[in-house]
Structures are given as C-alpha cells and as structure tokens.
N, C-alpha and C positions, 0 to 999 in steps of 0.2 A: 151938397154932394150930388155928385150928376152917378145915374143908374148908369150910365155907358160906359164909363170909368173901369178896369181890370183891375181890380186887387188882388195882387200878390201872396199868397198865403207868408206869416211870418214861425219861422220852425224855431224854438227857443232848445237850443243845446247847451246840456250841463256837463259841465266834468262829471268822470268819474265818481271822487267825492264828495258831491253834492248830491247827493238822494233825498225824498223827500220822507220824513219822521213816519215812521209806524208806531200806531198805540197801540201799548195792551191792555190790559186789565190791571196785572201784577206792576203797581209804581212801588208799592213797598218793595216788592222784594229787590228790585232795583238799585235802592240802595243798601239795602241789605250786603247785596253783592259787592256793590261798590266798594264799601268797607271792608267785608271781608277781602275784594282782591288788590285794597291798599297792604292790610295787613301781611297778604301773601310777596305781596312785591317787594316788602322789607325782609323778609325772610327767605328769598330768595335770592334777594341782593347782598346776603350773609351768608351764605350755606358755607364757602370755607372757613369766616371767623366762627360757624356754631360748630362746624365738625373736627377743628384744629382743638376747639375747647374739649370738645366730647372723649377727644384721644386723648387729652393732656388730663383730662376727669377719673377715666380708665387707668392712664398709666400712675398716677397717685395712690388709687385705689388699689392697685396692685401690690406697690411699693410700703404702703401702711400692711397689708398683706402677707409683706418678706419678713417685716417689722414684728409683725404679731407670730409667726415659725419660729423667732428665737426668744421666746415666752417662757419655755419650756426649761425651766432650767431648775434646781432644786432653790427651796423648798414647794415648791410649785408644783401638782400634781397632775393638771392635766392644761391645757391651752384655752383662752380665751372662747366664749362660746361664739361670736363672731366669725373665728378661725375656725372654729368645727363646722359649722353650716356651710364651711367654703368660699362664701360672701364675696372677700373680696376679690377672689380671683376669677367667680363665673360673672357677677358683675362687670369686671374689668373686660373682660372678655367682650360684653356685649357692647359695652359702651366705646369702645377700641373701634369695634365692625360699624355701627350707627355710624360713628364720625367718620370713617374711610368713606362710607357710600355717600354722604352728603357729600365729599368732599370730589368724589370722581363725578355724580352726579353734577354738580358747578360745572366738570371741564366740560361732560359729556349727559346732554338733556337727554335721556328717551324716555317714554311712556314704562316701559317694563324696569328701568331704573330708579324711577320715581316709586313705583308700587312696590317695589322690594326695600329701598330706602325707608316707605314712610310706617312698612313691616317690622324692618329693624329699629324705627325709633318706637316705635309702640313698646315693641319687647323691651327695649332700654328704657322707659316710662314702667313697665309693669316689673322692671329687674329694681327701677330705684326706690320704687312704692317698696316695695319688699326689702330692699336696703333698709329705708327707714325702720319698718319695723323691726327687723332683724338687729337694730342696731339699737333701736329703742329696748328690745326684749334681754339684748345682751349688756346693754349697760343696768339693768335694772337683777340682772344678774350675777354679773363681775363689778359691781359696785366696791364690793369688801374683797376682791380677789387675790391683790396683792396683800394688805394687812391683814387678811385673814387667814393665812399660811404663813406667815412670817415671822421667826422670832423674834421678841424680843422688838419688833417693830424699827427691823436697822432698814434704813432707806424707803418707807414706806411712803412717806408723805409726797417725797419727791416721786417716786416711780407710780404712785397713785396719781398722782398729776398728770403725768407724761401719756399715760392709759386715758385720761377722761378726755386731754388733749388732743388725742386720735381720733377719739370714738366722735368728741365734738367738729373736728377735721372732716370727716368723716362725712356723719349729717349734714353739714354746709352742701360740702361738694354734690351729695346725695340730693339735695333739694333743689342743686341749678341744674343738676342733670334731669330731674322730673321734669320742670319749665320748659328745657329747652328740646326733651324728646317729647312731651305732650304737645306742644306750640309746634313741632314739625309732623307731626304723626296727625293732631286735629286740623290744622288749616289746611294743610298739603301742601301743594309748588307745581308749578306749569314752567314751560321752557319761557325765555325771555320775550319771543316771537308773541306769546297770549298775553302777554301784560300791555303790550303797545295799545294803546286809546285809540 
C-alpha cells in the first residue's frame, strides 16, 4: 500500500429495518411477554366468536329464568330459590352487555373501549362466580322442592328431573362463562396494529 494513495471513506447504509439488537437485563421477562402476547393474539383473533357466545350464555340464562316464573303454581308455595335471588335475569343482563362490548370492540379498537370491555368481563367473571354459588346453595336447597309439596307424589320424578336438568344447564353454561370473562378480563387485548412482530 503506497501512503500517497486517497482512501475513500466507505459509509455502510441500513434500511430502516435493520437496527442493531439492544440488551437488557430482563431476558425472562421477554418471554414471558412473548407468551402472554401469543395468548392475547388468540383472543383477540376471537372477540366475536367469545362475545356472540357471551350473549347466546345470557340469553339461555334468561330464558331458564322465564322457565323458573311459571313454578309457581299450586301445590307449590313459594318459587325456586334461584328465582328469588333474581339470578337469572341480573346475570343475563351482564353477560348480554360483556358480549356486545367485545363484539363492537372487534369492529371498533380504542383504548377507552378496551378498558370498559375488560370492566364488563370482570363483572361477568364475578356475576358467574356467584352464579355458581347461588346455583350450588339453591340446588342444595330445592333438592326435595318439587316432591316435598306434592301429593301423593303425581309427576314428581319426572318434574324433579327437569328442575336438576336446569340447575345442571345452568352450571355448565355458568362455568364457560367464568373461562371466557376471566381469560378476557386477565389477559386483556390491544388493537391488531400491537400484535404485528
């Protein structure tokens, strides 16, 4: 190499996306996140088939609800205690609202939609927790309800069927609803734009 020589300076340009890696400290929590914002990205990639359930959970609920108003009938003295707590109709109520807000939330992302969304599924978690019990403390209840007013035990066995039928209807529907407003209410959801890698 001769000293006389002019070397050219060489300028290395990156795209955009090519930057070079920052460490941090925190590599656990990294994937930490990572997981959890797989788990989010399924659940966001669902919010209408979880909110279409949510209202179709509600409107069941309801409808076992209308079912249990025409209880009342002689020798019968007072209504299912299910029906007297109200159960299924302030339940249905919340579970109805949950699933509409996931469901506009899908069309329309905002931040203040999110936060009210993931309010209503909490309360729809903490309406079904109390489903449960309430549904637990009234079957342990109205166990004998029907054949224990009944004379002579005409139609007991069958219409004591139909009542456990409910109550166990009931519970089911009661426990997908927990899942599916706890799983929205603890992971949360960001617009589609935050999930892009």
């Amino acid at each position: 190499m001769n000293s006389r020589e002019t070397h050219s300076p060489v300028f290395l340009v990156f795209p955009p996306e090519i930057n070079q890696p920052e460490y941090h400290e925190n590599v656990l929590s990294a994937t930490t996140y990572a997981s959890q914002n797989l788990l989010q990205k399924l659940l966001t990639s669902k919010l209408k088939i979880l909110g279409a359930t949510q209202i179709l959970i509600g409107i069941v609920n309801f409808s076992f609800g209308i079912i249990f108003l025409f209880t009342l009938v002689p020798p019968y003295p007072r209504f299912p205690f299910i029906l007297l707590s109200g159960y299924p109709f302030w339940g249905s109520a919340l579970f109805i609202t949950s699933g509409a807000f996931l469901i506009a939330l899908k069309r329309k992302t905002t931040e203040s939609m999110a936060k009210v969304s993931r309010v209503m599924n909490f309360l729809s978690a903490v309406a079904a927790a109390a489903g449960i019990i309430l549904l637990t403390f009234g079957f342990l209840l109205d166990r004998n309800y029907i054949c224990g007013y009944s004379p002579e035990g005409i139609h007991c066995g069958e219409i004591t069927a139909l009542l456990v039928g409910i109550f166990t209807m009931l519970m089911i529907l009661n426990v997908i609803e927990l899942l599916i407003s706890l799983s929205i209410s603890v992971c949360g959801f960001h617009s589609e734009e935050d999930h892009d890698f």
